[in-house]
PDB file as gemmi writes it, atoms N, CA and C in Angstrom:
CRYST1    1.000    1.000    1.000  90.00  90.00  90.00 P 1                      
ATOM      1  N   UNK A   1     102.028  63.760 129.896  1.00  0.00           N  
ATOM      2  CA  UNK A   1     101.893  63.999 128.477  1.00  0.00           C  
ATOM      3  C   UNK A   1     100.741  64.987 128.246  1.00  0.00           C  
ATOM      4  N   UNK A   2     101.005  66.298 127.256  1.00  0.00           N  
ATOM      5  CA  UNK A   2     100.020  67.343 127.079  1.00  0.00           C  
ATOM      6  C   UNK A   2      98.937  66.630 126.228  1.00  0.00           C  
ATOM      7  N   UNK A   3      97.611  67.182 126.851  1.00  0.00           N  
ATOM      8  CA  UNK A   3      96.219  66.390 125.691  1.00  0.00           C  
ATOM      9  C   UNK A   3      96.533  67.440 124.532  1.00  0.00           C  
ATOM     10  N   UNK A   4      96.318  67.328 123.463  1.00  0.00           N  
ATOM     11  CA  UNK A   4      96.459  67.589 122.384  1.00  0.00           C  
ATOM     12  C   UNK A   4      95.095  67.349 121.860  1.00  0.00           C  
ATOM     13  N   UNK A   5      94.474  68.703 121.806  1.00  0.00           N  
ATOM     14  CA  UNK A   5      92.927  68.811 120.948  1.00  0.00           C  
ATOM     15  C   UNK A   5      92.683  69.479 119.891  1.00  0.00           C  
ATOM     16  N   UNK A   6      92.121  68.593 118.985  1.00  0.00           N  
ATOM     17  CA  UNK A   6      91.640  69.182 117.654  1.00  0.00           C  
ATOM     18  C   UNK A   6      91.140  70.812 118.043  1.00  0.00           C  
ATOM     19  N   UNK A   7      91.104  71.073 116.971  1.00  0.00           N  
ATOM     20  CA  UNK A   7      90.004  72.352 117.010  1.00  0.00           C  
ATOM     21  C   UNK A   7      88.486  72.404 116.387  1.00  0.00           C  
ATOM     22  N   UNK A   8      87.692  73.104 116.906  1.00  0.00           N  
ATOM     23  CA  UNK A   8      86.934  72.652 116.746  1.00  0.00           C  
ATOM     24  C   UNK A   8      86.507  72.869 115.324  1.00  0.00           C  
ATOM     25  N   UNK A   9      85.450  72.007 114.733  1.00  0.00           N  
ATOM     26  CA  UNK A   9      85.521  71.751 113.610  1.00  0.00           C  
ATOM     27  C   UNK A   9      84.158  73.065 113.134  1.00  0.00           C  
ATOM     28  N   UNK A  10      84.738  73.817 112.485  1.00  0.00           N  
ATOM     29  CA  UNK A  10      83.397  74.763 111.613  1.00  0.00           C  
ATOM     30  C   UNK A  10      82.209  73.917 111.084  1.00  0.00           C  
ATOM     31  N   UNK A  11      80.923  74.363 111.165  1.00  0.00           N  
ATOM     32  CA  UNK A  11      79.736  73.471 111.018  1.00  0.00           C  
ATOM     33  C   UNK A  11      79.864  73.128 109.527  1.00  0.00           C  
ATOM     34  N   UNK A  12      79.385  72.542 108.878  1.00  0.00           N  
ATOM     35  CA  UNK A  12      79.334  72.445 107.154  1.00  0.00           C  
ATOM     36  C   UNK A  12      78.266  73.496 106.759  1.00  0.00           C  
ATOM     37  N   UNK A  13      78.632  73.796 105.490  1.00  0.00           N  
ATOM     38  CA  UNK A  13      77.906  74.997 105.202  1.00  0.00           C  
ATOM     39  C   UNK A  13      76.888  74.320 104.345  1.00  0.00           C  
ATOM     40  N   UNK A  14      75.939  74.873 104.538  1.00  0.00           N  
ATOM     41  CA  UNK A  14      74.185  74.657 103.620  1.00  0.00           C  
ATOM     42  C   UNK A  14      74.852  74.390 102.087  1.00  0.00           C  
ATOM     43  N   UNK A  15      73.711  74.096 101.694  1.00  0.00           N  
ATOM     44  CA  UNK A  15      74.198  74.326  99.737  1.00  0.00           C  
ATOM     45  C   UNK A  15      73.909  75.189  99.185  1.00  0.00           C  
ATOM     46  N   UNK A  16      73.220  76.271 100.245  1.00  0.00           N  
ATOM     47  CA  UNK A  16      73.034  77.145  99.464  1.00  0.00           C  
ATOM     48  C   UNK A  16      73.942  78.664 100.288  1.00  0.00           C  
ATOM     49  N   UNK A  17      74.639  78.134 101.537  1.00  0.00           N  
ATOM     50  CA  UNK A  17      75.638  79.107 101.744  1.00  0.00           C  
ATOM     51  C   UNK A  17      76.965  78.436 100.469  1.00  0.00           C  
ATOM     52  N   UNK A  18      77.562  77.484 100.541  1.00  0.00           N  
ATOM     53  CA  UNK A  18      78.362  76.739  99.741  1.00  0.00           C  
ATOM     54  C   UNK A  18      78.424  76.773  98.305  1.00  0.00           C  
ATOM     55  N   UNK A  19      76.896  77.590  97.246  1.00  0.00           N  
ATOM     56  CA  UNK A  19      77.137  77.992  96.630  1.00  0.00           C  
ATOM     57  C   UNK A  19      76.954  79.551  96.352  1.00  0.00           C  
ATOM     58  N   UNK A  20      77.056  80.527  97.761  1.00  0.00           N  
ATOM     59  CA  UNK A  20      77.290  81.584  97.715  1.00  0.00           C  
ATOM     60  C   UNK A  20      78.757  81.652  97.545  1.00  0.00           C  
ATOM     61  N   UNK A  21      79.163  81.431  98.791  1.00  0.00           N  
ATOM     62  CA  UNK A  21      80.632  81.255  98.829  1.00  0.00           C  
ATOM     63  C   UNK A  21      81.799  81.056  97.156  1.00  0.00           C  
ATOM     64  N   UNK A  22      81.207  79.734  96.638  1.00  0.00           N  
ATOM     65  CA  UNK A  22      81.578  79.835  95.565  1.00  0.00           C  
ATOM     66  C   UNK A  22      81.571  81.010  94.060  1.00  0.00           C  
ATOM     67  N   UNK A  23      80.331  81.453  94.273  1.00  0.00           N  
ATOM     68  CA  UNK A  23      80.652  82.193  94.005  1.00  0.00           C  
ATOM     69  C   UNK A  23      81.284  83.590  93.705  1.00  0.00           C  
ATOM     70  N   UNK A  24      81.391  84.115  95.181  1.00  0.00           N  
ATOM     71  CA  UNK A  24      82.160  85.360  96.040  1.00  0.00           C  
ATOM     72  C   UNK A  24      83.343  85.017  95.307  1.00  0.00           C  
ATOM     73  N   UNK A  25      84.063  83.764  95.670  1.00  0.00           N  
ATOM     74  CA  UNK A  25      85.525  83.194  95.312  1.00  0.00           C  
ATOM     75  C   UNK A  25      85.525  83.528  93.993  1.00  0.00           C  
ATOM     76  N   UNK A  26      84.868  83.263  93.075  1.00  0.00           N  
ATOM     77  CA  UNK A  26      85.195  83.541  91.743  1.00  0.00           C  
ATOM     78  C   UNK A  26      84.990  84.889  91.070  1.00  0.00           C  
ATOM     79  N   UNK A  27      84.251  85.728  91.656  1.00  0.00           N  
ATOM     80  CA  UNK A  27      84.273  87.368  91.501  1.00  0.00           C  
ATOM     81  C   UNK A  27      85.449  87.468  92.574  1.00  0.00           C  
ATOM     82  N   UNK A  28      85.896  86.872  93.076  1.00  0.00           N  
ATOM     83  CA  UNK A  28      87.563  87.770  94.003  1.00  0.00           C  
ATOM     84  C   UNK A  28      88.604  87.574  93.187  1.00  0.00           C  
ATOM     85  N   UNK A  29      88.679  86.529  92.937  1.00  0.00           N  
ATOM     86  CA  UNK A  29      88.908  85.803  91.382  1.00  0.00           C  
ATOM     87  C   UNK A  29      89.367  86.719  90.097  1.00  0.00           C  
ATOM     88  N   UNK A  30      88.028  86.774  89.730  1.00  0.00           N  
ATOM     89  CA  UNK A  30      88.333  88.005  88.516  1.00  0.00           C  
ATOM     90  C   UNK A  30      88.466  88.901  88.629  1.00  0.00           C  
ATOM     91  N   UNK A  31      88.576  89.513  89.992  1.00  0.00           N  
ATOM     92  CA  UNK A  31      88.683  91.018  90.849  1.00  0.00           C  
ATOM     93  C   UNK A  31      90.167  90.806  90.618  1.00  0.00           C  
ATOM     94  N   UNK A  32      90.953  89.740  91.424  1.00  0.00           N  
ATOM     95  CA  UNK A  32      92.310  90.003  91.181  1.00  0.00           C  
ATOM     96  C   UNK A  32      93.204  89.891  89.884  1.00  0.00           C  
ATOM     97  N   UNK A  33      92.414  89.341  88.957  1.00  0.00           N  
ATOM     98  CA  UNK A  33      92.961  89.136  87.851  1.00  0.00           C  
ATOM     99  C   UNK A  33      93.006  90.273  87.038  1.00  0.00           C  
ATOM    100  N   UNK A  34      92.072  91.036  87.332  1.00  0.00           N  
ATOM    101  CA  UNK A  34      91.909  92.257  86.327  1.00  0.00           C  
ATOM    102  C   UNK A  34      93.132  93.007  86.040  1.00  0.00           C  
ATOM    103  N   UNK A  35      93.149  93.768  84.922  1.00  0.00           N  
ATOM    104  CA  UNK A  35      94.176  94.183  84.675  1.00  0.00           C  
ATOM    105  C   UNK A  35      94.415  95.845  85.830  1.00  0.00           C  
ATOM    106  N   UNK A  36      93.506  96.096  86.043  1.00  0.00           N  
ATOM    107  CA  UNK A  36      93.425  97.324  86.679  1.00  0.00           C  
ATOM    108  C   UNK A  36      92.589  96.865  88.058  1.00  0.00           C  
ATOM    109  N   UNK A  37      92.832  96.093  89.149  1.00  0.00           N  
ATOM    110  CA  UNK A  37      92.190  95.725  90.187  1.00  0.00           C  
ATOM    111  C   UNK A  37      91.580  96.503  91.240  1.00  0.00           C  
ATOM    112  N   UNK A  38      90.437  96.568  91.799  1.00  0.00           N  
ATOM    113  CA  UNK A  38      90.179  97.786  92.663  1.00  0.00           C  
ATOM    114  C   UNK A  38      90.230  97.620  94.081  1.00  0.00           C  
ATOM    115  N   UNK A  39      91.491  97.906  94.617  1.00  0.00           N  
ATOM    116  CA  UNK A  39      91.842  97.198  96.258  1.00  0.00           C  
ATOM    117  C   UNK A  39      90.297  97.275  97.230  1.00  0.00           C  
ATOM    118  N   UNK A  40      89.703  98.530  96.702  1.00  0.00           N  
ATOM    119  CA  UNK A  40      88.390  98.345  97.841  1.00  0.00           C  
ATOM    120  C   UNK A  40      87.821  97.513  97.065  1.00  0.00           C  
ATOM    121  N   UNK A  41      87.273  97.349  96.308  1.00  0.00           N  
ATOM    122  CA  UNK A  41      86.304  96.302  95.948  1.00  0.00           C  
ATOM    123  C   UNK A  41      86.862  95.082  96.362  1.00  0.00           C  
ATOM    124  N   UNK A  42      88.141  94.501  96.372  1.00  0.00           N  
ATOM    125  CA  UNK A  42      88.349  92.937  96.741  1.00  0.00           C  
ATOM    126  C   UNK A  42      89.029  93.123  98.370  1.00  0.00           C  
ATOM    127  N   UNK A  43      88.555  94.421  99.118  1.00  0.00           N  
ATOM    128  CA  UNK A  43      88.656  94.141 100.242  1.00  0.00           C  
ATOM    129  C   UNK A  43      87.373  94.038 100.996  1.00  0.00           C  
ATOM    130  N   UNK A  44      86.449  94.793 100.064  1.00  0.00           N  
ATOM    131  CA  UNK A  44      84.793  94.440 100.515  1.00  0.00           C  
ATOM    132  C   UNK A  44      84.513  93.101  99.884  1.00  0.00           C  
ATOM    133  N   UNK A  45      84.907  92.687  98.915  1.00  0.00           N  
ATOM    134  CA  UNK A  45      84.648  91.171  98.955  1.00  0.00           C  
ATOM    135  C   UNK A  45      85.034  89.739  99.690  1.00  0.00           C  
ATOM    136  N   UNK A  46      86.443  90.590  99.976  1.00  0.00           N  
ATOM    137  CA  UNK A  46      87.268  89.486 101.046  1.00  0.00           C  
ATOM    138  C   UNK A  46      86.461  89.718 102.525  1.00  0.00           C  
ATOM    139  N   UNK A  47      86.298  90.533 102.998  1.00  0.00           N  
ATOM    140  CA  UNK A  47      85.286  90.820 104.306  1.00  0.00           C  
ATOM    141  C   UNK A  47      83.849  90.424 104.309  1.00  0.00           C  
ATOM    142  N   UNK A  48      83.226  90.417 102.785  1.00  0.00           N  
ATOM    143  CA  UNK A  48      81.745  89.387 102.775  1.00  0.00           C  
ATOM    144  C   UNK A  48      81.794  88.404 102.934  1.00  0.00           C  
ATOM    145  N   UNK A  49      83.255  87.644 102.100  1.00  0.00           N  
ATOM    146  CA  UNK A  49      83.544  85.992 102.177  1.00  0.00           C  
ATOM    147  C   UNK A  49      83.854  85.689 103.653  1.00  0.00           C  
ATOM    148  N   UNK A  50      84.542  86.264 104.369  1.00  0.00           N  
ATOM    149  CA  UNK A  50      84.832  85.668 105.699  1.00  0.00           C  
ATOM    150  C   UNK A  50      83.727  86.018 106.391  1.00  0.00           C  
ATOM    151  N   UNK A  51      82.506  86.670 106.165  1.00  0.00           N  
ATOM    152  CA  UNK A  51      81.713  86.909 107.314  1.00  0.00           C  
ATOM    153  C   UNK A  51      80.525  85.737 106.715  1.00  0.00           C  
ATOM    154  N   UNK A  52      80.512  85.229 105.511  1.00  0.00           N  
ATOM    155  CA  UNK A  52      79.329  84.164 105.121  1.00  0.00           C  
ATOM    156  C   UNK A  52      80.151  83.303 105.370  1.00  0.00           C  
ATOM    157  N   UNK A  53      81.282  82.819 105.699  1.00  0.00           N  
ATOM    158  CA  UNK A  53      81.755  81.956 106.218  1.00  0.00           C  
ATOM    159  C   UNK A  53      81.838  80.993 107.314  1.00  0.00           C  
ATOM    160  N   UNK A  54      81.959  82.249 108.142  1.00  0.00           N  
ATOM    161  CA  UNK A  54      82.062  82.610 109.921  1.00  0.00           C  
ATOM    162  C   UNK A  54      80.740  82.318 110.115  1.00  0.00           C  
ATOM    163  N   UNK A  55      79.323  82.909 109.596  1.00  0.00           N  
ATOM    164  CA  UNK A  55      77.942  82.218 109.791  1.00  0.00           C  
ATOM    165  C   UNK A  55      77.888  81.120 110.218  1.00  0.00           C  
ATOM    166  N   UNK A  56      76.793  80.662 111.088  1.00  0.00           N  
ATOM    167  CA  UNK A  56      76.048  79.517 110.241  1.00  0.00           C  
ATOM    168  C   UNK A  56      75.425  79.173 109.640  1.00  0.00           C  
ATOM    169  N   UNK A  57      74.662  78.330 108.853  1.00  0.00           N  
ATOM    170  CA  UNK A  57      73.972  78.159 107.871  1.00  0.00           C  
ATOM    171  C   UNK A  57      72.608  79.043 107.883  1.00  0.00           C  
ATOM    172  N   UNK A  58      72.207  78.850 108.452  1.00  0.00           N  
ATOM    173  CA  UNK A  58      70.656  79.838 108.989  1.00  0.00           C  
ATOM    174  C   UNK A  58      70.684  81.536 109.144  1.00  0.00           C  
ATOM    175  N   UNK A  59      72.153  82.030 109.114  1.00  0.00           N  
ATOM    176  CA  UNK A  59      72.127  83.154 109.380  1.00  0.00           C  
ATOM    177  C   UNK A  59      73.309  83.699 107.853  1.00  0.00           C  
ATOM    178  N   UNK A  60      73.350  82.772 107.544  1.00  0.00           N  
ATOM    179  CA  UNK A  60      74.039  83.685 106.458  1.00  0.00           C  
ATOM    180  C   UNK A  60      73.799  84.787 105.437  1.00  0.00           C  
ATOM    181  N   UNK A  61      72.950  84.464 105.083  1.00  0.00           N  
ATOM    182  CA  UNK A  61      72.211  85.962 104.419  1.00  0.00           C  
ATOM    183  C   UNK A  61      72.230  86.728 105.077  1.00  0.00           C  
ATOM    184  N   UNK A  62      72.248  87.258 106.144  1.00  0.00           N  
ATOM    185  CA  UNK A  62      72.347  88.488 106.853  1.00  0.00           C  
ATOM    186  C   UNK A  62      73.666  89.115 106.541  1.00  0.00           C  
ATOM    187  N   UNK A  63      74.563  88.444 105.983  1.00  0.00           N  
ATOM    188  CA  UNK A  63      76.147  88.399 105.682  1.00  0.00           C  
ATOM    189  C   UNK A  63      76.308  90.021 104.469  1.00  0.00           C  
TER     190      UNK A  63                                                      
END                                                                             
């Protein structure tokens, strides 16, 4: 029988990466909602969010 392993679990993010994050999400947010959306701007925002993500807590500002 194959072992079958989780993956590993991403660290929890600080509260104060957790409320970066949140907020990124909600300017991507109103980025896509706009009536006139600007593909670079919510592709430089989608590439900040996954890289303060991908951090860990201690290094996220460098993001």
């Amino acid at each position: 029988m194959p072992d079958h392993r989780q993956p590993a679990p991403r660290p929890t993010p600080s509260l104060r990466q957790a409320r970066l994050i949140g907020r990124l999400r909600a300017t991507l947010f109103e980025l896509q909602c706009d009536a006139d959306p600007d593909p670079v701007a919510i592709d430089r925002l989608m590439r900040r969010l996954a890289r303060v993500r991908g951090h860990g807590s201690r290094s996220f500002l460098r993001a």
